[in-house]
N, C-alpha and C positions, 0 to 999 in steps of 0.2 A: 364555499371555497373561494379563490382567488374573481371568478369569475365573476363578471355583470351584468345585467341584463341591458340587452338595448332599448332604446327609446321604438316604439312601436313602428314609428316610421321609418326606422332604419330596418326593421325586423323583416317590415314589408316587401320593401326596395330589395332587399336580399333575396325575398323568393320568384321576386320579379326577376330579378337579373338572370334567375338560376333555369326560369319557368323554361325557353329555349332547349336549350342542350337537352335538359330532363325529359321535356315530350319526346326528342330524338330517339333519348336511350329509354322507354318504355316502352317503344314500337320497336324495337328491335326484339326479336326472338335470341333466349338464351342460345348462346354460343358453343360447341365443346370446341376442343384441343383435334388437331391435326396429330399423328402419329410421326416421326423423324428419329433420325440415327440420332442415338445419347453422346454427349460431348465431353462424357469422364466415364473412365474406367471405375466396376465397383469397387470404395477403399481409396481412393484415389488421395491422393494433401491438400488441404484446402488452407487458402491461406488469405489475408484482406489484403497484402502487401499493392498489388499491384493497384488495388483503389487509391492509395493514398501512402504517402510516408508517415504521415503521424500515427497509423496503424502496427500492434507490436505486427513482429515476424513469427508471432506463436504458428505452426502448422499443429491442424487435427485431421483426420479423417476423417471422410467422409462415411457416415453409418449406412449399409442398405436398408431400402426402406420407399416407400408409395412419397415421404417426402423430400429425398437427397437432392443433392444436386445429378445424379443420374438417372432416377426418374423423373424430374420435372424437367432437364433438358432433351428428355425424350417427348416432349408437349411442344407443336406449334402452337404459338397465339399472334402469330404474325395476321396484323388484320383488325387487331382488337386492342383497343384502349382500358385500362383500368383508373380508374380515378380514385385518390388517397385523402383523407386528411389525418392528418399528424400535428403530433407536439411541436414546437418547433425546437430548432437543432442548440444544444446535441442532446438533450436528454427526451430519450426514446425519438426523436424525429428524426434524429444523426441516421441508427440501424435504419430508420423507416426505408430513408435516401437510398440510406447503402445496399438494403437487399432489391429494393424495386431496382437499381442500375444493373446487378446480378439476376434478377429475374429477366430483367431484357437483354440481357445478354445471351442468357441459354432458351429459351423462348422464344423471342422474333418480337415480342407485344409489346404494348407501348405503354409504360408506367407514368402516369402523371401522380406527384405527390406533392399538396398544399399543407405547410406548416404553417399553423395556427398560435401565437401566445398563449398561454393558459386563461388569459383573462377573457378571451376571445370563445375558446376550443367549443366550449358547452352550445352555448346559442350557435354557434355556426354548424354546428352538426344536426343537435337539437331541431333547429327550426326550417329547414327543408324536410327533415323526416316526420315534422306532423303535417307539414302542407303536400305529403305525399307526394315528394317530389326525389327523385333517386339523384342526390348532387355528388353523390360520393358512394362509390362499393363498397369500400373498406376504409372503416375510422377509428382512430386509436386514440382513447381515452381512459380517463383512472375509471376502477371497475366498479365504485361504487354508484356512481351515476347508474345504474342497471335498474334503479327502479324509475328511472326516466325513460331510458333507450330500450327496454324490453319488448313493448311493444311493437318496435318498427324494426326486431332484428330478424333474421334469417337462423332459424337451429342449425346447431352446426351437422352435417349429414352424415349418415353412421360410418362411412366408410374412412373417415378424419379421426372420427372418434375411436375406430379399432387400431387407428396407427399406433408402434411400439411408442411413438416420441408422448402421443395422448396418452396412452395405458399408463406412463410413467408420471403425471402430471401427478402431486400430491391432492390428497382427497380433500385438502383444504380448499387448495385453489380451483378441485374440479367445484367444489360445493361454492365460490366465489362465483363460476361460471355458469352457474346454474340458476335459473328462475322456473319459478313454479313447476318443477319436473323435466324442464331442457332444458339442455346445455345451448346458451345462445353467445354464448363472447366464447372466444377463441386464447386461452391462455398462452401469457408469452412473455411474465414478470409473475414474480413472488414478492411482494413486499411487508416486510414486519418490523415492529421497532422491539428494538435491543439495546443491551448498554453496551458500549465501548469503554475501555478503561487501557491507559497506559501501565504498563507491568514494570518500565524501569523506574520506573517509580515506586508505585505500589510493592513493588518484590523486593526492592530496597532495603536490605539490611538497616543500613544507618536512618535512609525516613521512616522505618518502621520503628528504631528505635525512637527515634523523635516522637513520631505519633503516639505511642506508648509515655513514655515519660509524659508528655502534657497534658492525654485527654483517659488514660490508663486501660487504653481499649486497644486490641490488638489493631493491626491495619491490615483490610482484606479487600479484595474487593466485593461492594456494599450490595447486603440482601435487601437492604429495605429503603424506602426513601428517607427515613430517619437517617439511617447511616451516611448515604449517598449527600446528605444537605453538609454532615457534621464531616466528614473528609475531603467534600470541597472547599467546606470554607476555612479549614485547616490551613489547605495548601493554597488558598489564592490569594496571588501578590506576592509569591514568594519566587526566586531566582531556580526553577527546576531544573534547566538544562546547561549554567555554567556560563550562560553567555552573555550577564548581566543585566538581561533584561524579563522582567513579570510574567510569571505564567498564571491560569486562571484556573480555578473546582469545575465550573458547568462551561458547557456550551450548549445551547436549547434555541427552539424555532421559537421566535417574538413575535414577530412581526405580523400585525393583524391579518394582512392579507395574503401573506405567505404562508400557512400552512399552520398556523400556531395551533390551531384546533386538532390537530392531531397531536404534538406535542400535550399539550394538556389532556387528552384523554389517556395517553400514555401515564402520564401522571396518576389518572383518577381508577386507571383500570384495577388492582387490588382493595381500594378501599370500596368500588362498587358493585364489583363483580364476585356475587356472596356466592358458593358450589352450594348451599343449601336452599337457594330460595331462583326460583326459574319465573320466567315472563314478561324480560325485558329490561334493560339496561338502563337506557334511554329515556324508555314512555313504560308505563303500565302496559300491557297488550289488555287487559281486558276494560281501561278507561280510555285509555289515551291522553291521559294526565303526564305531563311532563315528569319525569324524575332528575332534571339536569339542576335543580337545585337543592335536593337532600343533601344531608352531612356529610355523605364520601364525596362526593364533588366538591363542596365547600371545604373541606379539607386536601383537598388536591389541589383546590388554586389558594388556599393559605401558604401551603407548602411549595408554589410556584413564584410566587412573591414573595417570601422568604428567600428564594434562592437567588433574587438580586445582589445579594451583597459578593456572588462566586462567579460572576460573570465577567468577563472580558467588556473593555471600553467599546461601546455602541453596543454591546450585546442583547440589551431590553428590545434592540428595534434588529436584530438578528433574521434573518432568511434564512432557507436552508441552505443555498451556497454557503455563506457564512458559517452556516454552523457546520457545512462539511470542511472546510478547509480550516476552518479554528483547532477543529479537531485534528483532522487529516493533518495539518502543517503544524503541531505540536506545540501548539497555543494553549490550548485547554487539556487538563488530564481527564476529563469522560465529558459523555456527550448520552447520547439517547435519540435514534427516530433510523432513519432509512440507513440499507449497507453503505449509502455513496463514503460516508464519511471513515467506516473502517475500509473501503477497497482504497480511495486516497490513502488512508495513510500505510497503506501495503503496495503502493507503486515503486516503482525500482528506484526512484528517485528521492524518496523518501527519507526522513532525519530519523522518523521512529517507526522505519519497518521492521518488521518482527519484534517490536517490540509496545505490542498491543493484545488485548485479548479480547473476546466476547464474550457475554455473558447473559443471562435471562433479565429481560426488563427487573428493577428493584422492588420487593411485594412492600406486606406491611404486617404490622402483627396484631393486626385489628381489622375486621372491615363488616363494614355497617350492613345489617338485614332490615330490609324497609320494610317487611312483616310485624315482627316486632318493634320496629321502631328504636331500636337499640346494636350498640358497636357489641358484637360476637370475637369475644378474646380467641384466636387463634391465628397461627402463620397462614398467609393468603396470599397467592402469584396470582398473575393473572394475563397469558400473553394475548398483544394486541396484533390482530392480522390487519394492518391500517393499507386500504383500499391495494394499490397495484394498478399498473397498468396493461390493461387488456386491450382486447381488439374484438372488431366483429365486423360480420357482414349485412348490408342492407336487404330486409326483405323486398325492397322495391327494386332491389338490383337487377340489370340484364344481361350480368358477365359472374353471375356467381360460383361456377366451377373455377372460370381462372381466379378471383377474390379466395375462396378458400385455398385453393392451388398456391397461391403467391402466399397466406398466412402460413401456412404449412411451409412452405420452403423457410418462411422468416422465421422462425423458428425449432427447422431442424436439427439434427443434434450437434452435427461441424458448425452452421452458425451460432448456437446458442452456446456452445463451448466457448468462444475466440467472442462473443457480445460478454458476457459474464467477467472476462477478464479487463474489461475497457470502460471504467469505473464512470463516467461523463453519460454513457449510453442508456443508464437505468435500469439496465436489464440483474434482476436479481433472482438469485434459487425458485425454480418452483416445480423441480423432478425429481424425486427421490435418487436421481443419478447423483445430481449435485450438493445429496451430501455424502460425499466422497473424498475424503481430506487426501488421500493421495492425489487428484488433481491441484488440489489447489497446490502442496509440495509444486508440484512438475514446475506452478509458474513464480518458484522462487520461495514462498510461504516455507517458513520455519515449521518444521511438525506441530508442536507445543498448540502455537498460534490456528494453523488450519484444524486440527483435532477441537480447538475453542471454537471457532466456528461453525462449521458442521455438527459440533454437540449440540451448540446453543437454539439453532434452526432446527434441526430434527427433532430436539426435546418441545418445540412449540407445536409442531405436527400431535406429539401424543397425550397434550394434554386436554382436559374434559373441560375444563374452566378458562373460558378465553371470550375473548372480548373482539366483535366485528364491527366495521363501519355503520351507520347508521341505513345507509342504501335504500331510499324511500322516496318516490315524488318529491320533489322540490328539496331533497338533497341541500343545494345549495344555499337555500333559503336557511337553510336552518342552520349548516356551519357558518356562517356569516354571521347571524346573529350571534352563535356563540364564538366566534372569533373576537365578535367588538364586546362581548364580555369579558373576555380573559384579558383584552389591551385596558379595559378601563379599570379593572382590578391592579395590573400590573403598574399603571402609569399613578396609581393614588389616586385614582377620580372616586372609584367606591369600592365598598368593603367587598371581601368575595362570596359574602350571603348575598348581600344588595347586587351587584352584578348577576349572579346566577339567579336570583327573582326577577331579574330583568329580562333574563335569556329564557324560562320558564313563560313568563308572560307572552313575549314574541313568539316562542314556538306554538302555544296555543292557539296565539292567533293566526299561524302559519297553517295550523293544522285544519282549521276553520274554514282561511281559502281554499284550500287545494281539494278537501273534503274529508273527513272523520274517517268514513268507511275506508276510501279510498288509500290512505297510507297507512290504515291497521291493515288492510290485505298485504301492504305490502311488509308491513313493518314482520307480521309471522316469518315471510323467509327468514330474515336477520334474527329472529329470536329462537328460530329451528335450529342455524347454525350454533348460536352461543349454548343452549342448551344442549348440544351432541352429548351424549355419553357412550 
């Protein structure tokens, strides 16, 4: 991922700085909560407004429940500090800010929260919790890192687990939070990548005549990446919106070090993810042989580099900002990877609000069985649950009632209503509450559109043939190298066989440092999940 590792003597200095404070809070004896009159009636309106103006005026209720704002302001923690690291703001660090200032408000306790860059997040969390050193209770990071942070986390304790707001967590994301038999990360985002497509467009009487006369093929929105390549580059360069100026086919994450490696797996997930053949995605699970250079990958970054010609100017070095607002601001007719970019373009403010729809990642009508070593002729989807951002607690913590207490509030049902509508925050579905298209109506959403949403997300919940993050030791080691294979494919350095031989090579040797055993133990969760039937 984005992140880097530090130079060793930086790493060190860091747990030196931290050694201090740490000793302090490991001689302290766990803390509970003081008992005090509750500061909201059950049901009560909950609304952000008074944190800030930039917040909508949406009110929800409050739900009862072990984690509302009226049970947790029945909790003193006056006395006691919590210490946070987080994203930095606004995506997911923004809510971090905002419930910690509402948990001390109805508590008494005193929330400290460090936002961290993403380039940063990994080693600054990471490396106080192998020197055993408690520098932080609660740290929110993407969930795939879990085969890193496992180790040093806190289970979440059953009394969180039987809350209505847990019970309702989809089995995806509880199976996201789960390692080897417990639940250690604290669910609090759902992330999946989907396509987004403009419908004034697409539904278009007259462009569908157009697309019809020139290529004799209806115009829908596209099942497959074949179609997907041949309707963007259709329409791009061409005047969509009337206003004399170029709109574009794709908008896609480039940019090496901004997330492109999800993009691209997005891409490669139907051509490699066969329902007939189980044991890993990724690596063999029974060699540990790479598989990131077989024909379905190499046909997925063919088809990634092809789709240069449907890109908006500067688009090859695209970010996800960028590719949210290309989309979102009505630059590009489809996109692919996280909600940010369909909740932007469903902002009040919006050129093409409801006038978008969701749909299931694009499959293919082919996709490769590395068994036989041969393309298996049939139609193949394949949805990608690409990491999400979770939370957890430190097992070395000395405030872990209030740390779970404070997670739990962050995610109750009034805050995670009123975060879900406030597209910057990150917070996306992950309760089968929230697929619910009468909510989303309430906050403006066209039925049509909310009904496209909520299908598209729930139908990724029920299907057997899905594709997860990689989640293994050194994690990061290893989308970095396949980040700077898919920019030197993309930029004409090398072919996308030869790049993906390259990325194949590196992961070997990844696999070698960190230890053979060591990341096939981990790599089984990850091939338990893709394997569910």
């Amino acid at each position: 991922m984005r992140s880097r590792p530090y130079k060793a003597l930086v790493a060190v200095a860091a747990v030196a700085a931290l050694t201090a404070t740490a000793c302090t809070a490991q001689d302290e004896a766990q803390q509970k909560p003081k008992e005090k009159t509750g500061l909201f009636k059950p049901g009560s309106e909950i609304s952000y407004q008074k944190y800030g103006k930039d917040y909508p005026d949406t009110k929800v209720r409050d739900v009862p429940g072990p984690c509302s704002y009226d049970s947790i302001s029945r909790k003193d923690y006056s006395g006691q500090t919590l210490k946070i690291i987080s994203h930095a703001v606004p995506v997911i660090g923004e809510p971090t800010q905002l419930h910690a200032k509402q948990f001390e408000d109805i508590t008494g306790g005193k929330v400290q929260v460090v936002n961290v860059p993403f380039g940063e997040l990994h080693q600054k969390i990471l490396t106080p919790l192998q020197a055993g050193q408690p520098a932080y209770d609660v740290m929110f990071y993407p969930s795939l890192w879990i085969g890193d942070m496992a180790p040093y986390l806190a289970p979440v304790p059953k009394t969180y687990l039987d809350s209505p707001g847990m019970k309702d967590v989809t089995t995806a994301y509880m199976d996201v939070a789960t390692w080897n038999g417990k639940v250690v990360q604290y669910p609090v985002d759902g992330d999946r990548h989907y396509l987004k497509v403009r419908t004034d467009v697409l539904k278009d009487p007259e462009r569908q005549a157009e697309y019809k006369k020139a290529t004799g093929k209806e115009l829908q929105v596209p099942r497959t990446w074949a179609e997907y390549q041949e309707i963007a580059k259709f329409f791009s360069g061409k005047d969509l919106d009337g206003d004399d100026k170029a709109n574009y086919g794709s908008a896609e994450v480039t940019k090496r070090d901004d997330l492109t490696f999800s993009a691209f797996i997005s891409r490669a997930a139907p051509y490699v993810k066969n329902p007939d053949v189980k044991g890993g995605v990724f690596f063999d699970l029974k060699t540990m042989k790479p598989l990131i250079n077989t024909p379905g990958f190499v046909r997925a970054l063919d088809d990634m580099v092809r789709a240069r010609s449907t890109w908006a100017p500067g688009g090859a070095n695209f970010g996800l900002g960028d590719e949210i607002f290309s989309f979102g601001g009505g630059q590009t007719l489809m996109s692919y990877s996280w909600d940010d970019a369909f909740i932007q373009a469903q902002q009040s403010d919006s050129r093409i609000r409801n006038k978008v729809q969701a749909a299931p990642l694009p499959g293919s009508t082919e996709v490769y069985n590395r068994t036989t070593k041969s393309w298996d002729k049939k139609t193949n989807q394949a949805p990608y649950f690409t990491w999400g951002w979770t939370s957890a607690v430190a097992e070395a913590s000395r405030h872990q009632q209030m740390a779970f207490d404070y997670l739990c509030f962050f995610s109750n049902e009034a805050n995670t209503a009123l975060d879900l509508t406030i597209g910057r925050f990150g917070v996306n579905p992950y309760r089968y509450a929230h697929f619910d298209a009468e909510f989303w109506e309430k906050q403006g959403w066209d039925k049509d559109v909310a009904e496209s949403y909520v299908r598209t997300l729930a139908g990724m919940e029920k299907s057997t043939n899905r594709v997860f993050d990689l989640r293994v030791p050194g994690v990061n080691q290893y989308m970095s190298a396949l980040a700077n294979g898919v920019a030197a494919a993309l930029a004409g350095q090398s072919s996308p066989q030869q790049a993906l031989d390259d990325v194949a090579e590196e992961w070997s040797k990844i696999t070698d440092q960190i230890g053979k055993d060591k990341v096939q133990s981990a790599y089984r969760n990850v091939v338990a999940l893709e394997d569910y039937s």
